[in-house]
C-alpha positions in Angstrom: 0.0 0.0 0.0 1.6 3.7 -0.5 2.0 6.1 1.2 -0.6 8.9 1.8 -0.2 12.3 2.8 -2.3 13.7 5.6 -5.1 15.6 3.2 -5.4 12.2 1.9 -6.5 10.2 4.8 -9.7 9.8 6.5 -10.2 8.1 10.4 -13.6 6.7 10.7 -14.7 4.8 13.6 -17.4 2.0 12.8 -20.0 2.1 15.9 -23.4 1.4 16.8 -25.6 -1.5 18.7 -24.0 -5.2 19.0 -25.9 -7.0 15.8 -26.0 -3.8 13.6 -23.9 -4.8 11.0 -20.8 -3.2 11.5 -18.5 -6.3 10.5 -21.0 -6.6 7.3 -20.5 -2.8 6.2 -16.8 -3.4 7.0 -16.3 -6.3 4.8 -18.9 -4.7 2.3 -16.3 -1.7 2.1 -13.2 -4.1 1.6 -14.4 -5.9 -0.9 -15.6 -2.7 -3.0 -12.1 -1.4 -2.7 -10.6 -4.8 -4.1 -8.8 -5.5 -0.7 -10.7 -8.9 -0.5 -11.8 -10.8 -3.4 -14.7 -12.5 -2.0 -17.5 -11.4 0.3 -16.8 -12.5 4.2 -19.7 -13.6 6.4 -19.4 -13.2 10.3 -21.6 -16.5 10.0 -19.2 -18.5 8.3 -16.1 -17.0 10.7 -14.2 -15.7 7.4 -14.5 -11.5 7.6 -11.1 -9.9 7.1 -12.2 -7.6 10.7 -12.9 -10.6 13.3 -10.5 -12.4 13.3 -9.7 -14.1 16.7 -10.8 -17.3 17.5 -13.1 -16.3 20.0 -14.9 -13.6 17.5 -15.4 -17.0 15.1 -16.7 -18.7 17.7 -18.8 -16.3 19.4 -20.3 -14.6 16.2 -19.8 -11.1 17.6 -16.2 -8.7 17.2 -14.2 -8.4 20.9 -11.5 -6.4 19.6 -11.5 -3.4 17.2 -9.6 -4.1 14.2 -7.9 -1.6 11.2 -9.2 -2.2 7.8 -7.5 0.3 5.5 -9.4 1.4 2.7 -8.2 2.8 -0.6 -11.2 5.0 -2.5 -11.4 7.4 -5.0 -7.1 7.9 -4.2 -8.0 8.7 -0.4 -7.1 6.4 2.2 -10.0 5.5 4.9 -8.0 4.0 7.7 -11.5 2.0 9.3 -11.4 1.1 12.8 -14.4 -1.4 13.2 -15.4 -1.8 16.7 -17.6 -4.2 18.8 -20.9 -3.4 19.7 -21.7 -5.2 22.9 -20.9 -2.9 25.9 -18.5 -5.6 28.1 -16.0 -4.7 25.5 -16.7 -0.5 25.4 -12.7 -0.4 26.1 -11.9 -1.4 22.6 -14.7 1.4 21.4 -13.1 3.7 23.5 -9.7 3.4 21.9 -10.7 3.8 18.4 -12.8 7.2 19.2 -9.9 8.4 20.4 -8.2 7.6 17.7 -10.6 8.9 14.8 -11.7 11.6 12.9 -15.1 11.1 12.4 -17.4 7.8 12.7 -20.4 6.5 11.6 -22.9 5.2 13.4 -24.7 2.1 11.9 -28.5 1.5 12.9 -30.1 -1.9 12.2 -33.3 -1.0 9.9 -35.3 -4.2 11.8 -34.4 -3.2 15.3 -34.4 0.3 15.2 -32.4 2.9 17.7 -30.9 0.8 20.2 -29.0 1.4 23.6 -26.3 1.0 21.4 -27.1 3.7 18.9 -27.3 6.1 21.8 -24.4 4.9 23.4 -22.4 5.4 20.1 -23.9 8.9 20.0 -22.9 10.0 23.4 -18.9 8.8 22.6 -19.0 11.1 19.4 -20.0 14.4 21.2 -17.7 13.6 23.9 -14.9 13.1 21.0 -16.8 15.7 19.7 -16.4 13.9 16.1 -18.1 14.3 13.0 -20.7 11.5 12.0 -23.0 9.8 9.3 -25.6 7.6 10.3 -26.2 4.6 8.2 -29.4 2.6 8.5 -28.6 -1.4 7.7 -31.4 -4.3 6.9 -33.1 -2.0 3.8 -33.4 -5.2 2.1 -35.6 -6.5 4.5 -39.4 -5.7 4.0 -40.9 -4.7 6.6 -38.3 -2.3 7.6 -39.2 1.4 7.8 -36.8 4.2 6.8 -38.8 6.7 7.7 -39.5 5.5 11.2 -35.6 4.9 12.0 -35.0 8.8 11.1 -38.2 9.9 12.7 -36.5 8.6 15.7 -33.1 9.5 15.5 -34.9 13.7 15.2 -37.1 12.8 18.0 -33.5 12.0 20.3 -31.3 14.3 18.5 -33.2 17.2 16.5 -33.2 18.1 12.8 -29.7 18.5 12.3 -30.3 14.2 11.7 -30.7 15.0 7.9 -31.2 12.0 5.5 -29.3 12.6 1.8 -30.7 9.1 0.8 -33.9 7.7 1.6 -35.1 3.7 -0.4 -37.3 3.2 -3.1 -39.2 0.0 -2.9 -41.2 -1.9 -5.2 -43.6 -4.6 -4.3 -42.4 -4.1 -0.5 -39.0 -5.1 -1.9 -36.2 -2.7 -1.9 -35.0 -1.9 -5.7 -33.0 1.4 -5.4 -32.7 4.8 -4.0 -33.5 8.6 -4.3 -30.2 11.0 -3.7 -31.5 13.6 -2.2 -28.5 15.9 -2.6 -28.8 15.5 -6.5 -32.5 14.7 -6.4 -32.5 12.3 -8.6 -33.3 8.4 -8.3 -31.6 5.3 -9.2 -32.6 1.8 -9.4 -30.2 -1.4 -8.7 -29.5 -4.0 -11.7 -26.8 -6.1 -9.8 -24.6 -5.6 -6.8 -22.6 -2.8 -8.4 -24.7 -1.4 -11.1 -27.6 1.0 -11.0 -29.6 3.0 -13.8 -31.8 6.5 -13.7 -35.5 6.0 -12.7 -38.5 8.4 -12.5 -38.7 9.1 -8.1 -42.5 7.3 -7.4 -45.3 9.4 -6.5 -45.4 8.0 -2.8 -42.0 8.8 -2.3 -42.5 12.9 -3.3 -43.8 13.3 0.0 -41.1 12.4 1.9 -38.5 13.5 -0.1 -39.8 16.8 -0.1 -39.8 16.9 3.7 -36.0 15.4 3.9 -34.6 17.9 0.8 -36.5 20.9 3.0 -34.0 19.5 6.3 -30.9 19.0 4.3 -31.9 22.5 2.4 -32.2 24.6 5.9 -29.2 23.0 6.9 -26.8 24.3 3.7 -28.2 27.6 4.2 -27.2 27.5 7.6 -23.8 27.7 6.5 -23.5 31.5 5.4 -25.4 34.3 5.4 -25.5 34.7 1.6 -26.9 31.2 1.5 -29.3 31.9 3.9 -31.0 35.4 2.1 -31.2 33.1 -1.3 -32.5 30.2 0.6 -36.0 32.4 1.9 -35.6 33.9 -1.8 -36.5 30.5 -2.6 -33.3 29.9 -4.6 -32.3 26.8 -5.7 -28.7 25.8 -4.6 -26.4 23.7 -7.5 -25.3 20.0 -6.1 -21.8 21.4 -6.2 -23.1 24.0 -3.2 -25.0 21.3 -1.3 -22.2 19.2 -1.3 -19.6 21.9 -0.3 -21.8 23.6 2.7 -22.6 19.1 3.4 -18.7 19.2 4.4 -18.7 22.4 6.1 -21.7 21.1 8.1 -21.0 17.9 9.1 -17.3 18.9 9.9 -18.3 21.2 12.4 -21.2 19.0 13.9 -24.0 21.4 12.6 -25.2 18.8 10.8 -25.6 14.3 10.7 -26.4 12.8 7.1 -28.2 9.6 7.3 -27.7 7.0 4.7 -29.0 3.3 4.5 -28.2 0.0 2.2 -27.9 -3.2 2.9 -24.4 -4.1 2.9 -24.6 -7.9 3.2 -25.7 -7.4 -1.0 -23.7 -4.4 -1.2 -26.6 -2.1 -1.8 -25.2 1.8 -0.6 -21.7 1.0 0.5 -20.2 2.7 -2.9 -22.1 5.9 -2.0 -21.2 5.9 1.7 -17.4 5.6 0.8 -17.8 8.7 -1.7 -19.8 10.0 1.2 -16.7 9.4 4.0 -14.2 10.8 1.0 -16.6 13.7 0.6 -18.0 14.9 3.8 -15.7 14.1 6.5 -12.3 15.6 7.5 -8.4 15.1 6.9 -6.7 15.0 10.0 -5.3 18.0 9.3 -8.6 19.9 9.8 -8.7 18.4 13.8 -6.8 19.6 16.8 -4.8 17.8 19.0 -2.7 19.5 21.9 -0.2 18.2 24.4 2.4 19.3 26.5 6.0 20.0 26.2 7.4 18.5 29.1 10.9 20.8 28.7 9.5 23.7 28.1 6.2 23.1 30.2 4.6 24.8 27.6 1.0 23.6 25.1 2.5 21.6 21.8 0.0 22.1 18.9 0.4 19.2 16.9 -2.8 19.3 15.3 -1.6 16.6 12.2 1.0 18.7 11.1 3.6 16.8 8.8 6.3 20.0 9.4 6.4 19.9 12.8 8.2 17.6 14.9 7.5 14.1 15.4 5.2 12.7 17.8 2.3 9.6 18.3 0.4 8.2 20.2 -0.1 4.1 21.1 -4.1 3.8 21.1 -4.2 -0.3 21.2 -2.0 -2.8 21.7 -2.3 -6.2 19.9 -0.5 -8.9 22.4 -1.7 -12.2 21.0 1.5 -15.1 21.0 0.6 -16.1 17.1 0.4 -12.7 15.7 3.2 -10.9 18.3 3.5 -8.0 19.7 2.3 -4.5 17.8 1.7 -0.9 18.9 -0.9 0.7 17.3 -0.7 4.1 16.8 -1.9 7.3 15.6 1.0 10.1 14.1 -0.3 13.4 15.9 2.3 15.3 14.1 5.4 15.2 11.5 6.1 12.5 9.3 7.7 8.3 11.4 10.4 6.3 9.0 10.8 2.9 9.9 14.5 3.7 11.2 13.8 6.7 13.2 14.6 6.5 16.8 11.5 7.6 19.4 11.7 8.4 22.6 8.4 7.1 24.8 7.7 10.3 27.2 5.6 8.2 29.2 8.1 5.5 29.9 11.4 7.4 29.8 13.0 5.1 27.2 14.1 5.1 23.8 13.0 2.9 21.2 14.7 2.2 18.0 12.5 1.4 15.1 12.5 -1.5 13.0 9.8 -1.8 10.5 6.6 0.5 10.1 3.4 -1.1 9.2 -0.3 -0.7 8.5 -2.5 -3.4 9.9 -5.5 -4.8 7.8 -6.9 -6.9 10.4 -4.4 -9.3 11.2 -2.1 -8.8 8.3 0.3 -6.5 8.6 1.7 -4.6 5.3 5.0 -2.9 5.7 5.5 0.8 4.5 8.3 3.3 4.4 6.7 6.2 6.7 3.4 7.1 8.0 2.1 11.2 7.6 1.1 13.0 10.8 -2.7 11.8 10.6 -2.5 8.3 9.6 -2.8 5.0 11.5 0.0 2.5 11.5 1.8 -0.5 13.9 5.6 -0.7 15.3 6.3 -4.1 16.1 7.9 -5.5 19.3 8.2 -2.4 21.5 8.7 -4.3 24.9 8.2 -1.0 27.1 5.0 0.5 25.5 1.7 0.5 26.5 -1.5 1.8 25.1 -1.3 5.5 25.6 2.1 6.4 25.7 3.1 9.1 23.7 6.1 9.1 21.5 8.4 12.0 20.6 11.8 13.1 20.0 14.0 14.1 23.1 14.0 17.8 21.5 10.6 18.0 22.0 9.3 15.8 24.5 5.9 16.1 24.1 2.7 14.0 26.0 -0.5 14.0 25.2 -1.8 12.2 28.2 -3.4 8.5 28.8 -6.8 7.8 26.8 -9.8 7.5 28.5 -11.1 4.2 28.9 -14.1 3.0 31.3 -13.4 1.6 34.6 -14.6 -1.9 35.2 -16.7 -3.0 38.4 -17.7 -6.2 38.2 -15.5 -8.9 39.4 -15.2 -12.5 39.9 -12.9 -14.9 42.0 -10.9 -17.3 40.0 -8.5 -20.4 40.8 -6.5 -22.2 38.8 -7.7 -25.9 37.2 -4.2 -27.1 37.5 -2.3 -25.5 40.5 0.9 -25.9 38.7 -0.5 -23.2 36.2 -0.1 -20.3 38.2 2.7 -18.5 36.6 1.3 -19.5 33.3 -1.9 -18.1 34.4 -0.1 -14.4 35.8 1.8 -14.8 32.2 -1.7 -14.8 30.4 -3.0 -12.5 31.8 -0.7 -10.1 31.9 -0.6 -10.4 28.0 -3.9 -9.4 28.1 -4.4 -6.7 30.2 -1.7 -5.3 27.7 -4.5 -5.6 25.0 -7.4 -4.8 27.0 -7.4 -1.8 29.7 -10.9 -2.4 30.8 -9.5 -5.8 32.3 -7.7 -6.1 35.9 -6.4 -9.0 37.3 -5.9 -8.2 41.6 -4.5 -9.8 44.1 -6.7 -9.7 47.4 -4.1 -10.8 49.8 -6.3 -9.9 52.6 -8.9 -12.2 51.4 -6.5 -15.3 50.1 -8.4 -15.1 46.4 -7.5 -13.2 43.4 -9.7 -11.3 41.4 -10.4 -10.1 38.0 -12.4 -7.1 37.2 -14.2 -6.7 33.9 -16.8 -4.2 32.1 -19.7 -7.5 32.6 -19.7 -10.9 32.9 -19.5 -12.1 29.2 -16.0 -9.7 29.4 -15.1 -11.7 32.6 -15.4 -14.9 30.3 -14.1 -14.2 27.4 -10.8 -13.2 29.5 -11.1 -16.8 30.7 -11.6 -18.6 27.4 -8.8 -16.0 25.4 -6.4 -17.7 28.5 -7.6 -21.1 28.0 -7.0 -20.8 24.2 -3.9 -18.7 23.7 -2.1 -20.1 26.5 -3.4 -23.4 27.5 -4.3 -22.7 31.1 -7.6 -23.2 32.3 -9.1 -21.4 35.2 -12.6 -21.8 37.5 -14.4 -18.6 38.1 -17.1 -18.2 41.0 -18.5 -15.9 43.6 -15.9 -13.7 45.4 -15.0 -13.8 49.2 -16.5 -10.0 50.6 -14.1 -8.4 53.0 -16.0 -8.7 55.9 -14.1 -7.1 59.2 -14.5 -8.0 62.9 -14.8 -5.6 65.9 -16.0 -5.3 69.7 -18.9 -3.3 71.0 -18.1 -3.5 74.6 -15.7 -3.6 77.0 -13.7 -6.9 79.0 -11.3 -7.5 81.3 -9.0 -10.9 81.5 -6.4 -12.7 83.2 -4.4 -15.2 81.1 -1.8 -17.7 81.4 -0.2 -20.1 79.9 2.2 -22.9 81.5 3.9 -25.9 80.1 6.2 -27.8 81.8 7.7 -30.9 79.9 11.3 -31.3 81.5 14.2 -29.1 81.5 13.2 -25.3 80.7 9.2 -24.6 80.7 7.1 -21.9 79.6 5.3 -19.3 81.7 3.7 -16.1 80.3 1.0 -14.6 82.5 -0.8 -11.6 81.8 -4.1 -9.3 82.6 -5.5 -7.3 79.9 -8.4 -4.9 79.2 -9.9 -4.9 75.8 -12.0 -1.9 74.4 -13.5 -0.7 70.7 -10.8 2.0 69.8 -13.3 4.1 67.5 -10.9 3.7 64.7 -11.4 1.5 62.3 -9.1 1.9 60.0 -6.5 0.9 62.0 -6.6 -3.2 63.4 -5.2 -2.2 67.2 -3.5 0.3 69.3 -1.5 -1.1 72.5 -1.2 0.3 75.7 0.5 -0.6 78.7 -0.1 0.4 82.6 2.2 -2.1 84.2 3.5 -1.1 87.8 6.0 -2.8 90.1 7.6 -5.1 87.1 4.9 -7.7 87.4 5.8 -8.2 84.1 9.3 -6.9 82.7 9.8 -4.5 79.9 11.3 -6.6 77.5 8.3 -8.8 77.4 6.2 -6.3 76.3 7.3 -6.2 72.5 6.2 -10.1 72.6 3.3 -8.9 73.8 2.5 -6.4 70.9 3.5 -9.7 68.8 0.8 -11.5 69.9 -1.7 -9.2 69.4 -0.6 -8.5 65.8 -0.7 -12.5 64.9 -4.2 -12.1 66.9 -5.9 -9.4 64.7 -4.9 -11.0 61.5 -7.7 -13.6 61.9 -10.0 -12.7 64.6 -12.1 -15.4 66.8 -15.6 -15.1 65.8 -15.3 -15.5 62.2 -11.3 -16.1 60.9 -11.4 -12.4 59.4 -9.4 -9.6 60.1 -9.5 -7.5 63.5 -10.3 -4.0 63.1 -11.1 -1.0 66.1 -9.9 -2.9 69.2 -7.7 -1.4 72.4 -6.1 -3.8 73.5 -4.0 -2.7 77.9 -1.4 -4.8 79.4 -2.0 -3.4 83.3 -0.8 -6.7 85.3 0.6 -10.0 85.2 3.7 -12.5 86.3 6.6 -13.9 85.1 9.2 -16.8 86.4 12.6 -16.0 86.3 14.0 -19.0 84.0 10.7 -20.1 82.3 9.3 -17.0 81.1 10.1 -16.1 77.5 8.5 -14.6 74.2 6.9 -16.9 72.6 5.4 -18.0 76.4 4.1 -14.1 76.8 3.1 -14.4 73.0 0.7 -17.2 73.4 -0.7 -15.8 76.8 -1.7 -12.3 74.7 -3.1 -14.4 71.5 -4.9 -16.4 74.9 -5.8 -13.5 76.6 -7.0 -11.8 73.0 -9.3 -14.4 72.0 -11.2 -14.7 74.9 -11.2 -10.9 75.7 -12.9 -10.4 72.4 -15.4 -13.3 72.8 -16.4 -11.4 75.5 -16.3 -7.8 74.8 -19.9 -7.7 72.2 -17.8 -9.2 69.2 -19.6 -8.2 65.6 -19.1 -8.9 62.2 -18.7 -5.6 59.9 -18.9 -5.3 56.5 -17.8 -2.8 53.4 -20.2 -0.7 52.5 -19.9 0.8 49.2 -21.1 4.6 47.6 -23.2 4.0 44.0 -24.0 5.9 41.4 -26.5 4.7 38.8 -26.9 6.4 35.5 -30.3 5.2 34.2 -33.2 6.6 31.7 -35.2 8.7 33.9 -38.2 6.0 32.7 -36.4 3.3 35.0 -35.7 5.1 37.4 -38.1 3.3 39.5 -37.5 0.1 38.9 -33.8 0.6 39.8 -34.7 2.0 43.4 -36.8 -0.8 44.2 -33.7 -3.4 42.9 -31.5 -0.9 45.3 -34.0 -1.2 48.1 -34.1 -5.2 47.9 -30.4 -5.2 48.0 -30.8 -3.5 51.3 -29.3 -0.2 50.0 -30.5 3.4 51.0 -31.1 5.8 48.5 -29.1 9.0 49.5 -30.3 10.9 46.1 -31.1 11.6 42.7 -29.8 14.0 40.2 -31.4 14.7 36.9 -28.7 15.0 33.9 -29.3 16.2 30.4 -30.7 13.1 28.0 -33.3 12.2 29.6 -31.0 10.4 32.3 -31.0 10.4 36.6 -28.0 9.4 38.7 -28.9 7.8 41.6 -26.7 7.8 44.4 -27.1 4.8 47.0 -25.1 3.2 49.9 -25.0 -0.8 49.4 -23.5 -3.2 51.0 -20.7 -4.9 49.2 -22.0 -8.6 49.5 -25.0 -7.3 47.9 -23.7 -6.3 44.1 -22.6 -9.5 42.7 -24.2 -9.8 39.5 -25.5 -6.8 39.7 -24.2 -5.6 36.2 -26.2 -8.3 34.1 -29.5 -7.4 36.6 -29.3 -3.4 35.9 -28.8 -4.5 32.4 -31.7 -6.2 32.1 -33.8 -3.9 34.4 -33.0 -1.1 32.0 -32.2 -2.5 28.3 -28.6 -2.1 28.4 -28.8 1.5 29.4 -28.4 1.5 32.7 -24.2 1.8 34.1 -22.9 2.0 37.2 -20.3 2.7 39.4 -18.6 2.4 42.8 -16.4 3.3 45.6 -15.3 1.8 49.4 -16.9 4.1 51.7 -17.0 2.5 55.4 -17.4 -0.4 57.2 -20.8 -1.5 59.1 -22.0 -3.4 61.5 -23.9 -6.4 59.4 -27.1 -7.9 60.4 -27.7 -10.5 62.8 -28.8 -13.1 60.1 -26.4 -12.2 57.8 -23.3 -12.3 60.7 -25.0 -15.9 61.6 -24.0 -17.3 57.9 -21.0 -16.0 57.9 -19.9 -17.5 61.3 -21.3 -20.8 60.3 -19.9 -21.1 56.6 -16.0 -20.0 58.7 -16.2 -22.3 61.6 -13.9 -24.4 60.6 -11.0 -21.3 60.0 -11.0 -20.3 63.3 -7.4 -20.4 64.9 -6.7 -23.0 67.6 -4.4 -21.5 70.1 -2.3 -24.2 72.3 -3.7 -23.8 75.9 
């Protein structure tokens, strides 16, 4: 493939609702641009875009892929993403990474979640869009309906400049509405002139009147001829379309059905027509010499820098850093310096990536999209530059994941295989987090939802042979006392030769602090028990609170005063005043009110103000309290809520379903709490067999 200069290249991000049709339009736009010589099917597992194992299997993309498109001598770097939310992340990164997206609507289902979803990422990118309406082949399928919806949510800058003809129900053609003039189909790639039918005049006129306002929109001049009632040429509309669309004044809506090809020719001269060069976006950073606001803005004269915006780990393809050049022109033997890692990397090769094939090339323009094999160091968002010009334009924003399952190993002699794995892939995947809960004995990984959390799991079990068993995490649970106690302990062993003898009386109290496991005090008159036992004595309180008597969990909030005691000359000793405090602990505690506590969490619940309800009430049964609720613009309510930790497992998948996919959530540790009785009574019973035995 050459090499393309920055007015030449186009970004477009592929988004929309899982089910859409993205990989379809993908593979409809390869094929039309002779990268592929046959049609792909995600059915039959052979599209150029999903191409991991687990997309075959699953039907569905995971990861967003690179599909570079050569059209009309422009090239349209496409980043096709996955539609299901568990794998947002991978959404996330191409956004930040594109110029402008469209937004593919399925014809039969309508505007999704998904649609809005995909939306909402565009005007926080604040990128350029078409919307392009899938399934026209299909009967029953309304046009008219789709856009009527897509005003309703977003207003009449959602302008279509293509609406279908259909004859006999079945869909034959199309009118353009910028030319106005129709067309009919004869085969996949051909189409002839046609008169517009009758019923159609209706609607057109009421589209051409949308996409009309909007042009004149664009100047004053055009606005004064537009109430004149002038008529504008096609090379105006199409002129004051760019302007429009560029700036976000304005959102064409196409449709086809790309599965027989039907309107993917006109949305590539669409993409090549309406949507930005790089050159025509801004991106800023910061000079870390100077301190001072780099302007790269995809300018090939200035110096070089880019940005990593996914990372493809798998063991059969390698190691490659995707990235984006924010500014100047990368050769394949320049020398980069990562800002973010403070290292130097020497490159190689340069290539472009069409899905899993990569394609080497001399240099890549500030604007385009390419890979650098085999950079050890870098992660997805790092920024590269020279050493004369440092410059960092800051990690990307990806969603933070909050659901989370426990997982052991199949084969215990896996584990380093198994911390291998997924290290690999939390390289690829930034929404996933593998954690070690020491305090808990379990480790942890944290995904967007539960098909995420599995995915990770099969990915492991395929790449890298390892098979792991995922279940229900442990829930911190803490244990404190209430009341006060007061004990004398002591512990005596003789068995010939040197005994043991540790004797001491100790008051235990709640501390009021529970952040901290135990404070120790002493009050010890008259060397009843010698200062140098006393360290031993902190000992055995510190192996005490580790795993507390009531339950085996931690010890939180307890005073714990040393006031009197005895010791024997020869058979005192450490470990004799150690095992006399743990003694002296565990039955001070039993008898000082012990209680379970457990985590309590702040959450804040994003959901369509029409669910609102029915989330509350899932809140309430999960023994939250509802603190609040804010109203936020589109339609939307944040509830905030205190719930107990034990309480939101599974709750992603329920909210889900409670609210169609619309619904999101998040979290954070605010305090611990004194659990119920019934729900302290389970967890005593199910731990019975972890508590501590202490010689006596």
């Amino acid at each position: 493939m050459q090499v393309y200069r920055t007015e030449k290249i186009r970004n477009v991000a592929i988004l929309g609702h899982g089910g859409a049709g993205k990989t379809t339009l993908v593979e409809g736009m390869a094929y039309l641009s002779g990268i592929t010589s046959r049609l792909g099917n995600v059915n039959d597992g052979n599209t150029i875009s999903d191409y991991d194992k687990e997309e075959i299997k699953r039907k569905f993309s995971i990861n967003t892929s690179v599909i570079p498109v050569e059209w009309e001598g422009v090239k349209i770097n496409v980043l096709d993403t996955p539609g299901f939310f568990d794998f947002v992340g991978e959404a996330e990164e191409a956004v930040a990474a594109a110029d402008a997206a469209i937004i593919v609507v399925s014809g039969k289902a309508g505007v999704q979640v998904g649609t809005q979803k995909a939306w909402d990422l565009c005007e926080k990118y604040d990128l350029p869009r078409i919307i392009f309406v899938t399934d026209m082949d299909i009967d029953d399928v309304s046009f008219h309906d789709v856009v009527s919806r897509l005003q309703e949510l977003y207003g009449k800058k959602v302008a279509p400049v293509h609406m279908p003809i259909r004859e006999n129900r079945k869909f034959i053609g199309y009118v353009n509405i910028v030319k106005n003039k129709s067309r009919r189909y004869i085969n996949k790639n051909e189409k002839e002139e046609i008169p517009t039918p009758d019923y159609a005049m209706e609607y057109l006129e009421e589209y051409r009147n949308t996409l009309l306002e909007s042009v004149a929109e664009t100047s004053e001049e055009f606005m004064e001829r537009f109430f004149e009632g002038d008529e504008f040429s096609e090379a105006e509309i199409t002129a004051a379309l760019a302007v429009s669309v560029g700036e976000g004044a304005m959102v064409p809506v196409s449709m086809g059905s790309p599965i027989n090809l039907q309107g993917v020719k006109i949305l590539l001269d669409d993409i090549v027509s309406f949507f930005p060069n790089p050159s025509q976006r801004k991106r800023g950073g910061m000079d870390r010499t100077s301190n001072a606001v780099f302007n790269a803005d995809y300018d090939f004269s200035k110096a070089k820098t880019a940005q990593v915006f996914k990372t493809i780990a798998d063991p059969f393809l390698g190691k490659y850093s995707l990235i984006k050049v924010c500014s100047g022109v990368i050769k394949n033997d320049d020398v980069l310096y990562n800002v973010t890692r403070e290292t130097e990397e020497k490159l190689s090769k340069l290539y472009i990536m069409c899905g899993s094939k990569p394609i080497e090339v001399p240099e890549l323009h500030a604007g385009d999209i390419g890979a650098i094999a085999k950079l050890n160091s870098a992660c997805t968002g790092d920024t590269f530059a020279t050493k004369a010009h440092p410059v960092d334009f800051g990690p990307i924003a990806i969603s933070k994941p909050y659901t989370y399952k426990r997982y052991n190993p199949v084969n215990k002699q896996d584990i380093d295989k198994i911390a291998q794995g997924f290290a690999r892939l939390q390289q690829e995947d930034l929404t996933l987090k593998v954690v070690n809960d020491s305090a808990n004995r379990q480790s942890l990984i944290y995904g967007i939802g539960d098909m995420h959390i599995d995915v990770a799991a099969s990915k492991l079990k395929e790449r890298y042979k390892v098979d792991i068993e995922l279940m229900q995490p442990k829930v911190a649970f803490r244990e404190t006392i209430r009341k006060n106690s007061d004990v004398d302990s002591k512990y005596k062993k003789q068995s010939g030769g040197h005994g043991q003898y540790g004797h001491v009386k100790m008051r235990f109290e709640p501390s009021g602090d529970l952040e901290t496991p135990f404070i120790f005090a002493e009050e010890v008159v008259g060397g009843s028990v010698p200062k140098n036992f006393f360290p031993a004595v902190e000992k055995g309180l510190e192996n005490s609170v580790q795993s507390g008597p009531l339950a085996a969990y931690p010890v939180v909030g307890v005073k714990a005063t040393l006031y009197d005691g005895s010791y024997h000359p020869v058979d005192s000793s450490e470990m004799a005043f150690k095992t006399a405090t743990q003694m002296a602990f565990k039955e001070g505690f039993m008898k000082a009110g012990p209680v379970l506590l457990e985590p309590i969490v702040t959450m804040k619940v994003t959901t369509p103000d029409t669910f609102t309800g029915d989330v509350m009430g899932d809140l309430n049964k999960r023994r939250g309290r509802v603190l609040g609720m804010n109203p936020i613009k589109g339609g939307k309510t944040v509830i905030e809520a205190e719930v107990p930790e034990l309480e939101i497992y599974g709750y992603s998948n329920n909210l889900r379903s409670m609210t169609g996919g619309a619904g999101e959530f998040e979290y954070t540790f605010a305090r611990y709490e004194q659990a119920p009785s019934d729900i302290q009574q389970k967890q005593i019973e199910a731990r019975a067999s972890k508590i501590t035995k202490i010689e006596d």
